[in-house]
C-alpha positions in Angstrom: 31.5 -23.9 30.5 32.6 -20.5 30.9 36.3 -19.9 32.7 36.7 -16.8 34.5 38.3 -14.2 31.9 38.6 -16.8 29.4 36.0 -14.5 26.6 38.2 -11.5 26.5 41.6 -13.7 25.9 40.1 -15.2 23.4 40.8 -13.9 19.2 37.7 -12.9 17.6 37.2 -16.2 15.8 36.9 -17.8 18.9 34.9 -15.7 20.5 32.6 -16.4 17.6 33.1 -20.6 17.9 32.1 -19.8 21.6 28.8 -18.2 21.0 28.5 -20.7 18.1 29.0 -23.9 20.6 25.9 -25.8 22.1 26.7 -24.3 26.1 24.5 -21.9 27.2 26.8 -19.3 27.7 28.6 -17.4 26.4 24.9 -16.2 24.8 23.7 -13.1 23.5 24.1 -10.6 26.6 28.0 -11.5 26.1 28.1 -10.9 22.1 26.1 -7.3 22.9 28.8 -6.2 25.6 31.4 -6.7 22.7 29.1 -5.0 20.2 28.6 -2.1 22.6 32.8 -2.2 22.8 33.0 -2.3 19.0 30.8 0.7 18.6 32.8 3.1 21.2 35.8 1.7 19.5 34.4 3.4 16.3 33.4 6.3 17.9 36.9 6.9 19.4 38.5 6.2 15.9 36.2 8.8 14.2 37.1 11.0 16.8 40.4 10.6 16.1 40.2 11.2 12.5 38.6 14.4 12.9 41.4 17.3 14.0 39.0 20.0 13.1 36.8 19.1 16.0 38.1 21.4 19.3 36.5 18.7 21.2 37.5 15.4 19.3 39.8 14.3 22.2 37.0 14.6 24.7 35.3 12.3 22.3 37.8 9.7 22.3 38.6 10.1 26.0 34.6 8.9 26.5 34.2 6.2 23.6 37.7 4.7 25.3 36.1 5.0 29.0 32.6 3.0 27.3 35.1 0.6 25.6 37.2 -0.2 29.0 33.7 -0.8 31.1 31.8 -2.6 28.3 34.1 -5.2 27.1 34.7 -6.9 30.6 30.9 -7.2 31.1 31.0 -10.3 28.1 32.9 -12.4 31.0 30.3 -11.2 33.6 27.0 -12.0 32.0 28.3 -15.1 31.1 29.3 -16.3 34.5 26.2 -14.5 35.6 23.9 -17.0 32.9 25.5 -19.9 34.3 24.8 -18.8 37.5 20.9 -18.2 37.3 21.1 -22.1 35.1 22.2 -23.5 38.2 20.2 -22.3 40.8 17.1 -23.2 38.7 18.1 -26.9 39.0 18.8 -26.4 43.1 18.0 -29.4 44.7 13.8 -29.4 45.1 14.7 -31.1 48.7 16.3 -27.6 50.0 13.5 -25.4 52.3 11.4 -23.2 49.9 12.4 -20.2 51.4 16.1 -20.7 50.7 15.7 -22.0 47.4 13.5 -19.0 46.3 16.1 -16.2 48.1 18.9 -18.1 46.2 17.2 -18.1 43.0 15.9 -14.4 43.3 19.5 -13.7 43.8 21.1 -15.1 40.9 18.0 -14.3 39.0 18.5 -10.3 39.8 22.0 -10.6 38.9 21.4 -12.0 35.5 19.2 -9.4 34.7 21.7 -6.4 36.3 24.4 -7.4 34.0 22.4 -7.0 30.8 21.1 -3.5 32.3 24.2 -2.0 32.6 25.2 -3.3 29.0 22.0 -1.6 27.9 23.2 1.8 30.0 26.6 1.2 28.1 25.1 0.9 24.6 22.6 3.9 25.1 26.1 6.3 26.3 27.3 4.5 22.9 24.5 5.5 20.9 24.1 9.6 22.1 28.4 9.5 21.6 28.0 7.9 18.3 25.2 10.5 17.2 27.5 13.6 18.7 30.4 12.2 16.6 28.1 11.8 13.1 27.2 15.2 13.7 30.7 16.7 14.8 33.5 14.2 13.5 34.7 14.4 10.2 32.6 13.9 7.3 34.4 11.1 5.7 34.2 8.6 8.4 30.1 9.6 9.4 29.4 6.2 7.7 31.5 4.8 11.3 29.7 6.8 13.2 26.1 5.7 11.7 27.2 2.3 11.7 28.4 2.5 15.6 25.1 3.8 17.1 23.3 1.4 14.7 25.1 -1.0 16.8 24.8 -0.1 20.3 20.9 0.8 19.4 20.7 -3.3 18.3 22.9 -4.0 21.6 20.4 -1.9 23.8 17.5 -3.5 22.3 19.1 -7.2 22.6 19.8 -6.8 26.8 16.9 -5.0 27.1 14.9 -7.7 26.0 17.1 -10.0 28.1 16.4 -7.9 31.4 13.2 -9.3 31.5 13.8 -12.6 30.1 16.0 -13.4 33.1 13.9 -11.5 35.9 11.1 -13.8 34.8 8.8 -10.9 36.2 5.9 -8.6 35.0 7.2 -5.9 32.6 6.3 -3.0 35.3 9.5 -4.0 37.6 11.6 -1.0 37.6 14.5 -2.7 35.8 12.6 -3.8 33.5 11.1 0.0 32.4 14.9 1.1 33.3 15.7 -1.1 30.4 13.0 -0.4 28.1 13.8 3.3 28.4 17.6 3.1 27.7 17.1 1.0 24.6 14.2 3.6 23.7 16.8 6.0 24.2 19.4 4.3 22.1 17.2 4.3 19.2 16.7 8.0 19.4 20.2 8.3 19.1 20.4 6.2 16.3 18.2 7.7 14.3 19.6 11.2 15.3 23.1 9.7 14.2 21.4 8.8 10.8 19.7 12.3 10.2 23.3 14.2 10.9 25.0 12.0 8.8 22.9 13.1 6.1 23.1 16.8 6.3 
C-alpha cells in the first residue's frame, strides 16, 4: 500500500523495488510522471550547457517548472489507483445509485491524473525538441533522448486515460489524451530531425 508522499522520499532503487512489488500501485502512471520529470530534468541541463543560446535560461526556467509539477503527480496517481481498486469492490449491498456516483468519481480521478501527466509529457516533448534544435550541439543526444521519453510517457497515460475511465474512446478525455500523446510524438520526431542537422 501506497503512504502518502512515501514515492518521492524514496532513492531511485526503491522506487524501482516499488513498481517491481506485487501491489497494484505504484503502477505505470506513477513510473511515467518520473519519466516526464527525468526528461525536463534533461532539458534544463542541456539548457544549461548551452551559453550561446540568448534564451537558454528561459529554457531551464520551463523544464524546472515541468519538473516541479510532474514529479509529485507519481504520489497522486498512485493514491488515485488505489482509490478507483477500492471503490470497485464497494459493498454490492449499498443503493445503486450511490455505488455508481462513487465509482464514477474515483473512476474520473484515475483517469485525470494520467491526463495531466500526458499534458506534462507533451510540454516535455515541444521543450525537448526546442532545446535539440537551439541548445548546444554536444549534448543534442540529451535532448533526443528527453522527448523520446516524455513521447513514451504520453503514449503510456494516454493509454491509461481510457483504461481507467472504462468508457468509449469518443469521451473528451479520452481524445484530450490521444491528441497530447499525438502531439508528443511530433515533437519527438521534430527533436530527432534537429538533432540531425
Amino acid at each position: 500500500m501506497v503512504v502518502p508522499g512515501d514515492l518521492l522520499s524514496l532513492s531511485l532503487s526503491g522506487f524501482v523495488d516499488s513498481l517491481a512489488a506485487e501491489d497494484p500501485a505504484p503502477g505505470g502512471g506513477s513510473a511515467a510522471a518520473i519519466v516526464v520529470a527525468m526528461a525536463a530534468a534533461l532539458c534544463a541541463k542541456v539548457a544549461r550547457a548551452s551559453p550561446d543560446w540568448p534564451d537558454a535560461r528561459s529554457a531551464v526556467a520551463q523544464a524546472e517548472r515541468l519538473r516541479r509539477r510532474t514529479a509529485p503527480l507519481a504520489q497522486s496517481d498512485a493514491e488515485a489507483y488505489e482509490e478507483a481498486l477500492a471503490a470497485l469492490h464497494l459493498p454490492t449491498e449499498l443503493e445503486a445509485e450511490v455505488r455508481n456516483m462513487a465509482l464514477g468519481q474515483v473512476l474520473a480521478r484515475a483517469a485525470e491524473i494520467p491526463l495531466v501527466i500526458a499534458e506534462a509529457a507533451a510540454d516535455t516533448a515541444s521543450l525537448a525538441a526546442l532545446v535539440a534544435d537551439r541548445g548546444t550541439p554536444e549534448r543534442r543526444g540529451d535532448a533526443v533522448a528527453a522527448a523520446l521519453l516524455a513521447e513514451a510517457a504520453a503514449k503510456a497515460t494516454a493509454d491509461l486515460v481510457v483504461r481507467n475511465l472504462t468508457v468509449a474512446p469518443d469521451d473528451p478525455r479520452a481524445i484530450r489524451a490521444k491528441s497530447v500523446a499525438e502531439t508528443a510524438s511530433a515533437c519527438a520526431r521534430e527533436a530527432l530531425a534537429r538533432a540531425q542537422t
